[in-house]
N, C-alpha and C positions, 0 to 999 in steps of 0.2 A: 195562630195561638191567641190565645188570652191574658190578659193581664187581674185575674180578682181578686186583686190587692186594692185595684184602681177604683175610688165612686166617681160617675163624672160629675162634673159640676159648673155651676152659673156664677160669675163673676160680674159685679158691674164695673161701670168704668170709670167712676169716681175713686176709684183707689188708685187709679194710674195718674203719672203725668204722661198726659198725650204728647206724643211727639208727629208732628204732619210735617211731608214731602216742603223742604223750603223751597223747590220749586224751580232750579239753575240745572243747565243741559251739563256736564264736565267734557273736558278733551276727550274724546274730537268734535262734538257733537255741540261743542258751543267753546268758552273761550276760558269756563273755570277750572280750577286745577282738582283733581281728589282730594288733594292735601287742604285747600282754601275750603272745598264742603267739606270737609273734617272739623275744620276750625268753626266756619259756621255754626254746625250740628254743636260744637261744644260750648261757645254763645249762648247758640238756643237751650240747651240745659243747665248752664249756669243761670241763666235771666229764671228759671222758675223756681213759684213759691209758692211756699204752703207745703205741707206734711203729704206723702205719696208712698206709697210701699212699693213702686215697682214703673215699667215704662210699657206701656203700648205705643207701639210704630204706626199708627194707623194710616193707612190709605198710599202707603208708599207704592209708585208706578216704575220705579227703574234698581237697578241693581245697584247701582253708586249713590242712591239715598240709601237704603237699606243699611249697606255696610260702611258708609259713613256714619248713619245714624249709631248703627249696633255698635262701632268700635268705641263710639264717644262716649253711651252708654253704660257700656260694660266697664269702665274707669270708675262707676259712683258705685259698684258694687250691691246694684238692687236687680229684681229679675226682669226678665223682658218678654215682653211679649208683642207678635209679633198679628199683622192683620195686613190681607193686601186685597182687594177692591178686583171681583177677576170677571169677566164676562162667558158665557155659555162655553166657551173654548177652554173654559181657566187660565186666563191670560189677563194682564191687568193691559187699560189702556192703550201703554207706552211697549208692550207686547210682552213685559218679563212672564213667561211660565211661573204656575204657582209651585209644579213641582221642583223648578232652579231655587226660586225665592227660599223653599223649603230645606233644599239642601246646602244652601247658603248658609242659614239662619243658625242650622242646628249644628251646624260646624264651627260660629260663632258664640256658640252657649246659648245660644234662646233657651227659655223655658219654656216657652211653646210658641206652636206656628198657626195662625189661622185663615180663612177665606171669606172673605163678606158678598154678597150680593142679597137682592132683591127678589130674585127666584129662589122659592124652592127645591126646587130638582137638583137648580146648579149646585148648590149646597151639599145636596146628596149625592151625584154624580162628582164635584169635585173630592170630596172624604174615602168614596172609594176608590177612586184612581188613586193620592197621593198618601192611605192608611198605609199600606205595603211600605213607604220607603220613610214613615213617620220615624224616628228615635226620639221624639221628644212628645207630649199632646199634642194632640190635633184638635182645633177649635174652628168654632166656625159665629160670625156674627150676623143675624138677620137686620139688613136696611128694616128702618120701621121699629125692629125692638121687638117685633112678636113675630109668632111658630104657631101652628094646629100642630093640636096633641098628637096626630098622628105622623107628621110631618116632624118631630120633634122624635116619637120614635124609631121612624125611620132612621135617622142619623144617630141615634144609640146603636141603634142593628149597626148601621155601615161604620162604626168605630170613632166616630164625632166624643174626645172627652170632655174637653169644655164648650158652653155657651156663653157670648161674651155679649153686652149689652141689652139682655131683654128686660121689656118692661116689667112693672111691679108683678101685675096681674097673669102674666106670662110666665115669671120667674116663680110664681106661685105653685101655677099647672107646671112645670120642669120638677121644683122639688117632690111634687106626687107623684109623678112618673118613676122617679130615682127609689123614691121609700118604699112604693111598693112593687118594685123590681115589674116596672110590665113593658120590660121590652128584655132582650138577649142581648147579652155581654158577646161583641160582635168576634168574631172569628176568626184571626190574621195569618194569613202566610207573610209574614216579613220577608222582604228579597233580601239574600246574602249577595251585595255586590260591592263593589267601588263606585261610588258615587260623587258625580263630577258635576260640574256646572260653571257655563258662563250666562251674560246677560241677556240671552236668545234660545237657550236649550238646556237642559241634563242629559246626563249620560249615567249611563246605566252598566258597567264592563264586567267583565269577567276576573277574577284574583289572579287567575297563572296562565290567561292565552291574549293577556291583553300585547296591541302590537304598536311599539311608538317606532316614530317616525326616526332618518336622521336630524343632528341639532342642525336648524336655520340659525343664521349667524342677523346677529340685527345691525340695522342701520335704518337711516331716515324713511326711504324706499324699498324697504320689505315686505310690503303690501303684496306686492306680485307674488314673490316666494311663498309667503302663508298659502294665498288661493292654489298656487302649482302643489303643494303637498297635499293641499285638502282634498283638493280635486285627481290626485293623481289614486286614490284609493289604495288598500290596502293594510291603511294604519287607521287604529283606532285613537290615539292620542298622540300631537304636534309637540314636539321636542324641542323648545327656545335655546340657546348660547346664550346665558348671561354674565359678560365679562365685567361689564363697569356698570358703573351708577346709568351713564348713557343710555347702555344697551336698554335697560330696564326704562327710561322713559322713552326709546325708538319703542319699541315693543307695545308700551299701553299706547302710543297713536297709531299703533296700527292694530292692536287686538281684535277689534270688531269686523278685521277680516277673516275671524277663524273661525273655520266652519267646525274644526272639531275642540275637546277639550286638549288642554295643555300641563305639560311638563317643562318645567325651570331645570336648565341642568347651567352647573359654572361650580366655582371655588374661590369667589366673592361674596363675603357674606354681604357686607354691606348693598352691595348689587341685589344679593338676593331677597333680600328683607326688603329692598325697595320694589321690586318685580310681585313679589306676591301682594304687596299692600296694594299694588297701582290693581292687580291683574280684578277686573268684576265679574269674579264667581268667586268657584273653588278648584284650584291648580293641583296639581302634582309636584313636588321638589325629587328629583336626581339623590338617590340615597346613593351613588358613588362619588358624588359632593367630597372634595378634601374640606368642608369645614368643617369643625366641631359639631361631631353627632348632637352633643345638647346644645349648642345653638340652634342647629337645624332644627330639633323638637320645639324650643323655644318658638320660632318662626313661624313652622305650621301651627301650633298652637293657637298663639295669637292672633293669624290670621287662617285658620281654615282650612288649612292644607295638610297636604296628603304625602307622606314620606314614603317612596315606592323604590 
């Protein structure tokens, strides 16, 4: 489908406050907590000055900067925008998928999500794989700041609504192309699915044949038990026990053994709010939960998640 409501358009980057990757591995993967890059990230945006309408994320490589960054962000109530650095595979780096980052991002509020690289192809090859599962713009940043007009329509056709950082002379040839309409308003079949992500994959499920696991109970050495579920097939989404505050930090040191996406089930909330802030994606919560249905909304809310 179409959106011709929408003109797309060039945005520079002086109206943002950048925000880049500060750059610390989190549990397990080095020795900082979420919560401590939370607090960082919120550092980092108090220390800026000068007048800003809004925030780009730029060049962020892992999923625990992103949703550190975004959570701290979204507290100043200006919009976000979001940019991740991805290589011919669409993969940044540190290996986060553009399509995870995306469905992260836009589960968090972003106002939009975009792709940077130095090729153009990738550019156009990454717009139409991740147009389909876009609910928010899709941007894309050219390294360098310039586009061939034709390379420039291309990504109009494949569904590219913003351009973010090109040069003067560049942003010139973009508003010609927009004025006199010479390319096609691109054409989308948007996928109707549930949409899941952690910081190595998306998932893609079905509304009423999806199949979760039974709940794994946590503890220090759960690691085994994730990989036995994952591996034993048959389920589409891993089913946590979250009883205490505990379970929910056993659980994030051992998340990165799960091969598939995940569901929170318990009737602790404060567990629970601690388990989807640790968890880097986007979870599922247990809607046979005894807590309070508007906390539960509250939860996912704030943090991205999915009431199933």
């Amino acid at each position: 489908m179409t959106d011709d409501s929408w003109r797309p358009v060039a945005v520079n980057t002086d109206k943002f406050a950048i925000i880049k990757p500060i750059g610390v591995m989190t549990i397990p993967y080095g020795e900082t907590s979420f919560t401590e890059l939370k607090t960082a990230y919120k550092e980092k945006i108090a220390a800026i000055e000068g007048e800003y309408s809004g925030f780009l994320l730029d060049g962020m490589e892992l999923m625990s900067d992103l949703r550190a960054a975004a959570l701290e962000c979204r507290k100043m109530s200006k919009p976000i925008y979001t940019v991740v650095d991805v290589d011919s595979d669409l993969r940044t780096e540190h290996e986060l998928p553009a399509d995870a980052a995306l469905i992260v991002m836009q589960s968090l509020g972003a106002l939009c999500f975009g792709i940077s690289s130095d090729d153009p192809e990738t550019l156009i090859d990454g717009v139409k794989r991740i147009k389909p599962f876009a609910r928010i713009p899709l941007a894309v940043r050219p390294k360098g700041g310039t586009l061939g007009d034709d390379i420039m329509i291309e990504l109009l056709n494949s569904g590219a609504d913003v351009f973010i950082g090109l040069d003067d002379e560049c942003h010139t040839r973009f508003q010609n192309i927009v004025s006199a309409k010479k390319y096609k308003p691109a054409y989308v079949e948007y996928e109707d699915c549930l949409m899941l992500a952690n910081e190595r994959s998306a998932f893609f499920l079905e509304h009423d044949t999806t199949e979760i696991s039974e709940p794994v109970e946590c503890n220090a050495g759960m690691g085994e038990d994730i990989i036995a579920v994952c591996e034993q097939g048959g389920f589409d989404v891993l089913k946590i026990q979250i009883n205490s505050p505990d379970d929910a930090l056993d659980f994030a040191d051992n998340a990165h053994m799960a091969t598939l996406p995940v569901m929170f089930s318990g009737d602790d909330e404060i567990a629970m709010k601690l388990a989807v802030m640790l968890y880097q994606g986007r979870a599922m919560i247990d809607s046979t939960s005894l807590i309070d249905i508007d906390e539960l909304k509250k939860t996912a809310g704030k943090y991205g998640a999915v009431i199933y």
